[in-house]
Every structure is written in C-alpha cells, then in structure tokens.
Rosetta silent file (secondary structure, phi, psi, omega in degrees, C-alpha in Angstrom):
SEQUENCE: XXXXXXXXXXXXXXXXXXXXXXXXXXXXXXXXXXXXXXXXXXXXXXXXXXXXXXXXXXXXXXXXXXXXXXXXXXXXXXXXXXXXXXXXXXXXX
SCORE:     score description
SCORE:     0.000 S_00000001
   1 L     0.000  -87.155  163.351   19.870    4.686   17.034 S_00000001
   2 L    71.445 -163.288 -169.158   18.650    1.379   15.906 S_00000001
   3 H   -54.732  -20.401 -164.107   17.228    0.409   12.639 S_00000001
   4 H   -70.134  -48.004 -173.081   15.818    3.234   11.684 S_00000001
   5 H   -89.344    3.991  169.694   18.929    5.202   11.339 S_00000001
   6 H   -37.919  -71.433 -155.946   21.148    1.760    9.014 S_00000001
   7 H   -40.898  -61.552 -179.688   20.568    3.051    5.790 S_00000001
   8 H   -73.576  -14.122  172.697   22.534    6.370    6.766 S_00000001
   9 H   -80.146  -66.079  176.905   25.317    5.118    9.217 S_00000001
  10 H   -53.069  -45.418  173.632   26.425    2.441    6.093 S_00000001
  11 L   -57.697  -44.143  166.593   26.207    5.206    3.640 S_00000001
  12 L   -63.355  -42.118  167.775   28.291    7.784    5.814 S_00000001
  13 L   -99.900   37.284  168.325   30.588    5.162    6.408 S_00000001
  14 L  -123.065  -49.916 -178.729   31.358    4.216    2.614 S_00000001
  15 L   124.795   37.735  151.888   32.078    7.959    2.429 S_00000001
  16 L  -172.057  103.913  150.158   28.699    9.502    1.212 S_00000001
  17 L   -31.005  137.393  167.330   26.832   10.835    3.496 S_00000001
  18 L   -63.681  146.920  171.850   23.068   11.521    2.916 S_00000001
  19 L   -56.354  150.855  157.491   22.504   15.766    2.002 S_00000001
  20 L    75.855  -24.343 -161.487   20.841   17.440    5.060 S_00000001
  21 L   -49.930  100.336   90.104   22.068   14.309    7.136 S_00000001
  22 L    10.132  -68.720  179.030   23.342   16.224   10.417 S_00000001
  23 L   -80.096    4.598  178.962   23.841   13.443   13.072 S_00000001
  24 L  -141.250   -1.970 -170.363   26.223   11.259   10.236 S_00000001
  25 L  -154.287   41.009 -160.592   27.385   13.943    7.467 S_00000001
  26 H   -94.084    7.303 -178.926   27.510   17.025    9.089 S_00000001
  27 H   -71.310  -48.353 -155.629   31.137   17.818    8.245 S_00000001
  28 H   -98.350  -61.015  151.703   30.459   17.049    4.236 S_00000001
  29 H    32.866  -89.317  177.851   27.136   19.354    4.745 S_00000001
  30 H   -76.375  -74.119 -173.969   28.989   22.418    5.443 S_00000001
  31 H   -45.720  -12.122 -177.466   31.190   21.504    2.992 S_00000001
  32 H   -81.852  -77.173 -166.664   28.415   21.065    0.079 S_00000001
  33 H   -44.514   -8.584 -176.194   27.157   24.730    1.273 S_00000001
  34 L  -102.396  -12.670 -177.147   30.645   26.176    1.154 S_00000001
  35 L   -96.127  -13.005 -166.449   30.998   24.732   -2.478 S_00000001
  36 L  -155.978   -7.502  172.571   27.241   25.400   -3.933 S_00000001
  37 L    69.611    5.346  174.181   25.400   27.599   -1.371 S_00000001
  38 L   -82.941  102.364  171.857   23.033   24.479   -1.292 S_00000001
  39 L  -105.765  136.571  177.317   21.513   24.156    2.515 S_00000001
  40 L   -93.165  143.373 -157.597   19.263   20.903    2.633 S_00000001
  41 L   -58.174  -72.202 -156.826   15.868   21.335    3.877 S_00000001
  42 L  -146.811  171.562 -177.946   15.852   18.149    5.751 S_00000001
  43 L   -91.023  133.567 -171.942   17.790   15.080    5.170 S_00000001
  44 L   -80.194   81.179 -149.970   17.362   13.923    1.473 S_00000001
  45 L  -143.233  139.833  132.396   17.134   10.253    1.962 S_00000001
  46 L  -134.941  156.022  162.681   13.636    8.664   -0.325 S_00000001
  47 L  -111.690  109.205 -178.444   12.798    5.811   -1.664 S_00000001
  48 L  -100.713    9.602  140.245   11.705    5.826   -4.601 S_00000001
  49 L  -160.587 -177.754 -171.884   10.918    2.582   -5.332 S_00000001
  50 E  -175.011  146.290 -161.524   11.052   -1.163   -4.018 S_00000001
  51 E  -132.153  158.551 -166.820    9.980   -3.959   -4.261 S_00000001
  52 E  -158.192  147.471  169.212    8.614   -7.087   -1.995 S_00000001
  53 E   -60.885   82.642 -135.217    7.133  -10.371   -1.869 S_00000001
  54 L   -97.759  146.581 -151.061    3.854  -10.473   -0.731 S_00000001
  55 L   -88.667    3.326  163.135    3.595  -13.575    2.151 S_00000001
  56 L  -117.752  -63.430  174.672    0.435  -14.744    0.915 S_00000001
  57 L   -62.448  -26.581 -176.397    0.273  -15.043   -3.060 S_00000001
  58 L    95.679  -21.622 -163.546    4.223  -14.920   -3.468 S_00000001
  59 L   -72.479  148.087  144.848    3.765  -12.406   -6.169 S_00000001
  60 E   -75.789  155.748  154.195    5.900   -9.352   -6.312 S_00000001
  61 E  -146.399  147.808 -162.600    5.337   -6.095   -5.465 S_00000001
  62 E  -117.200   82.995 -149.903    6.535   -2.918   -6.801 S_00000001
  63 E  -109.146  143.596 -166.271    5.815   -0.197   -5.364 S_00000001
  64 L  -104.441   72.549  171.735    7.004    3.545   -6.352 S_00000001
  65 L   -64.225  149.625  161.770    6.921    7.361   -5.401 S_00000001
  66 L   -99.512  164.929  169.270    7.987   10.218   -7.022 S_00000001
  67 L   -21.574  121.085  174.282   10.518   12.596   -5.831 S_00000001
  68 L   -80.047  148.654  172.351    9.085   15.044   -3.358 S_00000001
  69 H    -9.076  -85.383 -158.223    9.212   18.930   -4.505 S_00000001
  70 H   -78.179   17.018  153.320   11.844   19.927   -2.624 S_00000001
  71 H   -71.378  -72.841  152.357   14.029   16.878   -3.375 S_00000001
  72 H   -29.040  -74.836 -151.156   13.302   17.599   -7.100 S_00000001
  73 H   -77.812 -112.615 -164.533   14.785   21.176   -6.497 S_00000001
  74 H    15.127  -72.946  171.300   17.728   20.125   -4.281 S_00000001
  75 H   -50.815  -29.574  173.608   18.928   17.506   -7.553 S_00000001
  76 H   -96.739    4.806  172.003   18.369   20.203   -9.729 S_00000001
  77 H   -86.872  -78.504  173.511   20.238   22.957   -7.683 S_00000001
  78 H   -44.952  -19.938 -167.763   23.085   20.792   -7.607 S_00000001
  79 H   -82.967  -40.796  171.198   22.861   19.567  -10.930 S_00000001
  80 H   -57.671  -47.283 -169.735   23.419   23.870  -12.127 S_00000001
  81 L  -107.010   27.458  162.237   25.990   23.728   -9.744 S_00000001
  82 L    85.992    2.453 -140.941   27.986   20.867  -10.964 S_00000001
  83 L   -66.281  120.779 -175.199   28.627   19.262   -7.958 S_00000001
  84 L   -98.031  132.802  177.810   31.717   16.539   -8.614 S_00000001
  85 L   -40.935  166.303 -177.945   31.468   13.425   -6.984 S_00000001
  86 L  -112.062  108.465 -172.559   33.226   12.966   -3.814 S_00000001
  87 L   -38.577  139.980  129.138   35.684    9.559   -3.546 S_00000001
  88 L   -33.153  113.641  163.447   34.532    7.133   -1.530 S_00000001
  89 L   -39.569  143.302  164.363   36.542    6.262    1.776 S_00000001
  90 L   -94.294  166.297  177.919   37.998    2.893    1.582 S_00000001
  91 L  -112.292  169.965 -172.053   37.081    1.060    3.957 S_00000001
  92 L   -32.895  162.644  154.731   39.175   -0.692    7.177 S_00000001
  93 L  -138.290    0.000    0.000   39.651   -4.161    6.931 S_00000001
C-alpha cells in the first residue's frame, strides 16, 4: 500500500471515497451506479493544482493541469444527475 495509496485511504475513511476507487470505495461505487448509472472509467483522483517551494531560490511554485476529458464528463454526468452529497462518517476517537 504505502504512500502512494494516503490520499485515498484518508478520504475513504472521512466517508468519501474517491469515484472509480475499487480497493477503498467499492461499496459507495455500486451505489453511485445504482443512483446515476454513472460507472467511473478509472479512479477520479487529479490534481489540479499545487504548489511548492523550490529548494534553491525559495520562490514558489504553482503549478496546474486541467481536468482530463473523461474527468470533465464524469463532473458533468453527475452534475445532470444531481448527485446529493453523501454525510461524512464521523470519525472514532
């Protein structure tokens, strides 16, 4: 598992799973598709932007993408079909 998969364990465990997510959301998944007929391509996770220090000048930097295609479509498939947020879990203490 390791770093690579953080971003998506702590999100699944707040209570919202990344779309297409399988190995952390595949329960809420099937449930998006039984509510909107929305199957995700792949897991919808991007970044689209961020920013960092750079370790010799100090300056920031801010760097951006845009949304890939089928990302685009996905938000706007859901967006037709209304989709209501889902509460948040709370979590243990």
């Amino acid at each position: 598992m390791g770093r690579t998969h953080q971003v998506r364990v702590h999100l699944q465990f707040l209570g919202y799973p990344v779309a297409g997510d399988e190995a952390y959301g595949a329960k809420q998944n099937k449930t998006l598709t039984e509510l909107t007929g929305f199957v995700a391509p792949r897991v919808m996770l991007h970044s689209h932007e961020f920013a960092i220090v750079h370790p010799v000048t100090g300056k920031t930097l801010i760097c951006t993408a845009p949304f890939p295609e089928d990302l685009q479509k996905a938000l706007k498939t859901l967006q037709l079909a209304n989709v209501a947020p889902v509460k948040p879990r709370k979590n243990k203490k």
